[in-house]
N, C-alpha and C positions, 0 to 999 in steps of 0.2 A: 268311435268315429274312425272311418278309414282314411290314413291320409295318404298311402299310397297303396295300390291293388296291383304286385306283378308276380311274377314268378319266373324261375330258371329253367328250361328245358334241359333234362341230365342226356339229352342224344344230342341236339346240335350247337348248346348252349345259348341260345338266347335267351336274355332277359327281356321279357315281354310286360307289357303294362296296358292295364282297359285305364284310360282317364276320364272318361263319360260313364253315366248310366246308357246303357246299350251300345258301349264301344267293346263289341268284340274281337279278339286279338288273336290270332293265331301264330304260333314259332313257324319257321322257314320248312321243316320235317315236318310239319301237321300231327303230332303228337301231343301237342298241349295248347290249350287256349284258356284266357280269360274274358271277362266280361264282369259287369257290375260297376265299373269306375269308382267311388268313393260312396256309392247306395248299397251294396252289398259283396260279396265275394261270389262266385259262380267259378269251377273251374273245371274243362273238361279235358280227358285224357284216356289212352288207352289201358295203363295198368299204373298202380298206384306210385309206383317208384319214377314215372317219366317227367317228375317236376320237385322242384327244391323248394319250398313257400321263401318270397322274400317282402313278402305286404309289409307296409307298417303301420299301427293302429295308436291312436293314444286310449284307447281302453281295449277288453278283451275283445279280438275279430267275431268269435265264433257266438258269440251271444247274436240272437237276432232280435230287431226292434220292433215292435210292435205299430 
């Protein structure tokens, strides 16, 4: 279960959070976004290193639920 969905942009540093299903989030730089609120993780970006994960999960995030 996800009880929080955000992440740190490593360019202008915000920490951004989707708190809805379909709240998508974008950082100030438009280099990182979320979505998913606490149904799933989505995260988009331009190269792999422009976000720090800071979600928190009480079981493993990356298993998907059927």
């Amino acid at each position: 279960m996800i009880i929080k969905n955000q992440v740190k942009c490593n360019h202008c540093g915000d920490i951004i959070e989707s708190k809805h299903r379909h709240d998508f989030v974008t950082c100030k730089c438009g280099r990182v976004s979320v979505d998913g609120g606490h149904a799933y993780l989505r995260r988009c970006f331009k190269e792999d290193n422009d976000y720090t994960e800071m979600s928190v999960c009480d079981s493993v995030c990356d298993e998907e639920e059927d």
